[in-house]
N, C-alpha and C positions, 0 to 999 in steps of 0.2 A: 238501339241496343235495349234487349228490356233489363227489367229488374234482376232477373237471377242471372242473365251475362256480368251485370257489374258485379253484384257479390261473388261470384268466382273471382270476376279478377280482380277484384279487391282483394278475397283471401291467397288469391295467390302473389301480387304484389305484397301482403302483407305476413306472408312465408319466408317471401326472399330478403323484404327485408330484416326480420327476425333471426333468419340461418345468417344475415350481412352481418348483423350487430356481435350475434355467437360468436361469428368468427373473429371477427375484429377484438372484442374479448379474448382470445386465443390466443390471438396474435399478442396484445397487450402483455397479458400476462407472462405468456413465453416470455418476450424480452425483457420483461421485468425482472424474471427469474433469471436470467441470463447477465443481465448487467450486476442483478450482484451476484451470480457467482464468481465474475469476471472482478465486479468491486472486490469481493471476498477474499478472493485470488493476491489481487494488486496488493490489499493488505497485508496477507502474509506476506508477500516479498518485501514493502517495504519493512515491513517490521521485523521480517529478518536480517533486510538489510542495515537498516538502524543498528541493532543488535551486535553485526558484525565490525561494523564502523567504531561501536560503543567500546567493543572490545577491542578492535586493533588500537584505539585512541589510550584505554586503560596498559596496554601492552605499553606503547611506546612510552608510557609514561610515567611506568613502574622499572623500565629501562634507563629512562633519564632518571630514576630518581637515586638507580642503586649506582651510575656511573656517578655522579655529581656526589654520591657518599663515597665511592670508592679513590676519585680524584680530591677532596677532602682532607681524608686520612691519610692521603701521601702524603697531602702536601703537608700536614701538620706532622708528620711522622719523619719529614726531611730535618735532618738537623739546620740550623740557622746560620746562616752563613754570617762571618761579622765584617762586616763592609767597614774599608779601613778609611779613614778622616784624615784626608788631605790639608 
């Protein structure tokens, strides 16, 4: 093989692996971009489901707070009964 067969294929091995790396880069980045928009994604869901959870937990809890007032004032509102001494 002389000299100018190798430098061809030299530059042409050294094309392919050039366009390999490009692509491989490509490749890289795509899914890079893709996991987070998927992480991004995951995000708002939990963090709206958080959110949600946050609020049903303040709901029930502003529920228990006005029954436990309202069972309260009954009971403070019942007259007293006078238990007789045997």
């Amino acid at each position: 093989m002389n000299h100018k067969a190798e430098n061809e294929e030299y530059s042409a091995v050294r094309l392919v692996k050039n366009k390999l790396e490009e692509t491989v880069d490509e490749i890289v980045t795509e899914i890079s971009e893709r996991t987070h928009a998927v992480k991004s994604s995951l995000d708002q869901i939990n963090s709206a489901t958080f959110q949600k959870l946050s609020s049903d937990r303040k709901i029930h809890l502003t529920l228990f707070g006005e029954k436990y007032e309202l069972r309260l004032s009954w009971v403070l509102s019942k007259p007293r009964s006078r238990t007789s001494a045997t």
